[in-house]
N, C-alpha and C positions, 0 to 999 in steps of 0.2 A: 585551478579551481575544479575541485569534482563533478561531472556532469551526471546528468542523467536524459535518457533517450527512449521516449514513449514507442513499442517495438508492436503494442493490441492495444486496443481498446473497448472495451464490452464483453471482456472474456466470459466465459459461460462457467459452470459450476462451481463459482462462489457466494459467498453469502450476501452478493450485490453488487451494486456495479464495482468493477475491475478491472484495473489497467495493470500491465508487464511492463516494464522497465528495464534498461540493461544501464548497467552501473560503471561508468570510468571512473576513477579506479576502482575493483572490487571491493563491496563493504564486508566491513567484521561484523556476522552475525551468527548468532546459535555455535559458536566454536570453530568456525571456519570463516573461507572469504568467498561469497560471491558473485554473479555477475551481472544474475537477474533477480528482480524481486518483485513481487504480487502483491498491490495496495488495492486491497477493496476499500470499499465503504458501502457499512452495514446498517440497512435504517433503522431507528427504533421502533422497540414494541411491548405490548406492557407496559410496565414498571420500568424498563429500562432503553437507556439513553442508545443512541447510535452509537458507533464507532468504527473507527478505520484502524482497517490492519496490514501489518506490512510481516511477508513470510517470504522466504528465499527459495527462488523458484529456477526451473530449466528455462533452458530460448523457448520451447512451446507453451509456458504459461502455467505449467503443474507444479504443483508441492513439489522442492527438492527433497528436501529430509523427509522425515519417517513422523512429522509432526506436521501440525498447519497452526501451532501454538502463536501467537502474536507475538513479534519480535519487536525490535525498537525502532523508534520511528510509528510503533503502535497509539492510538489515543482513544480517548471517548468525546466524540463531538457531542455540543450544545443539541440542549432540545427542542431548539426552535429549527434545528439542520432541514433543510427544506432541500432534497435531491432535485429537482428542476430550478434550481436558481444557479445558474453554471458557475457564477465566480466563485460563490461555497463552494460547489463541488473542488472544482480549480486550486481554492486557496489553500481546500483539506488535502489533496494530493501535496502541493506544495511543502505545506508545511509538514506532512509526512519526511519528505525528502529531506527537507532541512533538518529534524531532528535526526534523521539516521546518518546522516555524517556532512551537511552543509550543499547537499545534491543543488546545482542549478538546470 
């Protein structure tokens, strides 16, 4: 079963909170495989909903590629997403990982 292993947590300049992940086995994303990946979660504002992104990142928590475009595993959270209720937070990560390739 593919793992995955919380490496930060809180990282700093994204668009919200943000955890680093390092991925057994590497995931296929953006044209390549790799080993870390950056899942924020971005609250809403305006007109529009939150969401969580997931972008393939270095062991230090930065944008790999030459993009921070939302890879899969990406979503748009519910607008009632309330960041201080931990299991949301928890469940969005989760389910992040699940959709980009079945992460426990």
């Amino acid at each position: 079963m593919p793992k995955a292993y919380v490496v930060a947590d809180n990282l700093g300049g994204w668009p919200g909170k943000a955890r680093l992940y390092k991925l057994d086995p590497p995931a296929k994303i953006a044209g390549g495989e790799h080993e870390h990946v950056v899942i924020y979660q971005q609250p809403r504002f305006a007109h529009q909903n939150g969401e969580l992104g997931v972008v393939p990142a270095t062991e230090h928590g930065a944008a790999k590629t030459n993009s921070v475009r939302r890879q899969g595993g990406s979503f748009t959270l519910h607008d009632d997403y309330d960041p201080s209720n931990s299991d949301y937070v928890e469940g969005a990560y989760w389910m992040a990982l699940q959709m980009l390739g079945g992460y426990a």
